[in-house]
Every structure is written in structure tokens, then in C-alpha cells.
Residue frames relative to the residue before (quaternion, step in Angstrom):
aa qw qx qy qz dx dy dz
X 1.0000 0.0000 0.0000 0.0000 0.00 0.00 0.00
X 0.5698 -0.5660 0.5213 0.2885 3.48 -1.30 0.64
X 0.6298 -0.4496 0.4838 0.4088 3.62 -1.41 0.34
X 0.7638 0.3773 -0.3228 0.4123 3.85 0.82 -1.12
X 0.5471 0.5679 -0.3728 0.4891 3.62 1.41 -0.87
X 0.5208 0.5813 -0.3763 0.4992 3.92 0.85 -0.76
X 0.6032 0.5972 -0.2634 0.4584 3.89 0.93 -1.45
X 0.8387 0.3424 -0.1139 0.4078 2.78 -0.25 -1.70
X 0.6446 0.4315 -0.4070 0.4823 3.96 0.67 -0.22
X 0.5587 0.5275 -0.3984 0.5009 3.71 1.30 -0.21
X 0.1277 -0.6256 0.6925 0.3358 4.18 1.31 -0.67
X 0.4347 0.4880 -0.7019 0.2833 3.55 -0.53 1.71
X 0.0733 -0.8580 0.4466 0.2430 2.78 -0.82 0.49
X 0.7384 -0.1873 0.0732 0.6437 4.06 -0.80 0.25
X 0.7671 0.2917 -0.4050 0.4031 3.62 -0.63 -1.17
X 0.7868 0.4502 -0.3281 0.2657 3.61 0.49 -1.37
X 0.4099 0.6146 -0.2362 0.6312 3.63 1.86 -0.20
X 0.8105 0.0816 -0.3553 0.4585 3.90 0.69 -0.17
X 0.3971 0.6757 -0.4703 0.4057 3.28 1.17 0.49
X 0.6327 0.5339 -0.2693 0.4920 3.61 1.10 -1.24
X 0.8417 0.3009 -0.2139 0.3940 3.15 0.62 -1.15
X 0.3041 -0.7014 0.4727 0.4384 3.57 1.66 0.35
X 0.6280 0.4580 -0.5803 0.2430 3.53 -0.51 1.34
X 0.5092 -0.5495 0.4333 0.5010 3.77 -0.65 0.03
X 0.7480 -0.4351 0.3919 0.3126 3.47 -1.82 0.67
X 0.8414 0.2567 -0.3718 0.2966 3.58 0.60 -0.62
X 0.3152 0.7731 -0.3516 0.4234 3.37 1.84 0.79
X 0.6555 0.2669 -0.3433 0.6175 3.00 1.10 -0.89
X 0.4170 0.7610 -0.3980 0.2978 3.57 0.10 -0.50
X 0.7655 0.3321 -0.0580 0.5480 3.24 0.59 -1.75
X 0.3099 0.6904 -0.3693 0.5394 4.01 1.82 -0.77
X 0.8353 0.2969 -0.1919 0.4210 3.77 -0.67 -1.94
X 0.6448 0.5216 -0.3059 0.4676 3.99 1.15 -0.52
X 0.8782 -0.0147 0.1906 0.4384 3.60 0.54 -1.48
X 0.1808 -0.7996 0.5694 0.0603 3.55 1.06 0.72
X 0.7777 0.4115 -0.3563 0.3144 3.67 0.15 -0.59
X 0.5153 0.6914 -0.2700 0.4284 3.21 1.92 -0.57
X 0.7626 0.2261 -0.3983 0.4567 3.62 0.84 0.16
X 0.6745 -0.4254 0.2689 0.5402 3.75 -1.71 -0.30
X 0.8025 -0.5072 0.2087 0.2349 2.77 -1.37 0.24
X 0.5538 0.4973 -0.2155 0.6321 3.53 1.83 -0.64
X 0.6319 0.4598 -0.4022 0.4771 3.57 0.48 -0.69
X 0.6162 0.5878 -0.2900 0.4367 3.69 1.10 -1.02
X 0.6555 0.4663 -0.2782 0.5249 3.57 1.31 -0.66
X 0.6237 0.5445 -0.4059 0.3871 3.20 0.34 -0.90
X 0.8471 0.4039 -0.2064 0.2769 3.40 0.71 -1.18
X 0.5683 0.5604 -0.3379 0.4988 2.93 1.91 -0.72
X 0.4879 0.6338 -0.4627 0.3823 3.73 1.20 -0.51
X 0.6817 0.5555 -0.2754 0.3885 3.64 0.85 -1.64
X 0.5556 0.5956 -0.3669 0.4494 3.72 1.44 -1.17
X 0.8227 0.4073 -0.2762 0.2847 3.13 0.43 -1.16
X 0.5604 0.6705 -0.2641 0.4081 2.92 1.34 -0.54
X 0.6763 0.4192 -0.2995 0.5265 3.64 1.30 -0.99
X 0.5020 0.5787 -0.4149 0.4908 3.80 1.20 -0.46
X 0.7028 0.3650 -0.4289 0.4347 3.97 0.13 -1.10
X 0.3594 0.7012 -0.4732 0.3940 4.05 1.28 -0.48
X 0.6211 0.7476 -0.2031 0.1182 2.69 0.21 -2.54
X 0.7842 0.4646 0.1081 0.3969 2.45 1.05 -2.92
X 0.7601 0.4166 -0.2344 0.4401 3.24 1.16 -0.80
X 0.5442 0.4801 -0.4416 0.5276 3.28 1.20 -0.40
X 0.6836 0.5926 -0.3101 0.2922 4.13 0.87 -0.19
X 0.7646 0.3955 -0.0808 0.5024 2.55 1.82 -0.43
X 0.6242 0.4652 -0.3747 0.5036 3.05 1.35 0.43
X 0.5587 -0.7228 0.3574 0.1939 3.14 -0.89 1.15
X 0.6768 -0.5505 0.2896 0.3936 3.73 -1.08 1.16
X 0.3056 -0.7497 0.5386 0.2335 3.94 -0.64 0.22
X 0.3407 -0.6325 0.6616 0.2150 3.89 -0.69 1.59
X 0.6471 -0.5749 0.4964 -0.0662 2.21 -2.09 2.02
């Protein structure tokens, strides 16, 4: 999955996605477009948050529905 496909399956959107990842909106922005385009720490940080909303992603896929 893309950084934005990661996003969007979380239902974040930009601002609330650079809030998590404690950057501004057009960080992530430029992140879901060109990852190589920022520094190199800012590039962690966010890719840390991606990854972080992906293992989510996964666990919330894999865990079965709770009876009502």
C-alpha cells in the first residue's frame, strides 16, 4: 500500500495525519508524493507514523468481528 492508501484506510485525513505525525499538512503531502523529497529525520518521523497506522490497519484486519 501507498503512504496515502495506508491514510485513507486509517479515515485520516491530511491535517489529522500531520497532527499524529507532529508535522504540518504540507509535509505529509509532499511524504505520500516524494518521500525522498524531505530531510532525512523529518522522512523518519513520518515514515515511523505510516508504519505505525499500517500495523493498525493490520490488526484491526485481523481480528475478528465481536458478537453482539
Amino acid at each position: 500500500m501507498s503512504p496515502k492508501e495506508i491514510r485513507i484506510a486509517a479515515r485520516l485525513s491530511l491535517e489529522k495525519a500531520a497532527v499524529g505525525a507532529g508535522v504540518t499538512s504540507p509535509t505529509i503531502r509532499l511524504f505520500e508524493a516524494s518521500p525522498e523529497a524531505l530531510r532525512p529525520e523529518t522522512r523518519r518521523k513520518v515514515a515511523n507514523f505510516y508504519n505505525r497506522l499500517a500495523a493498525s490497519s493490520r490488526d484491526r484486519a485481523s481480528t475478528p468481528p465481536q458478537a453482539a
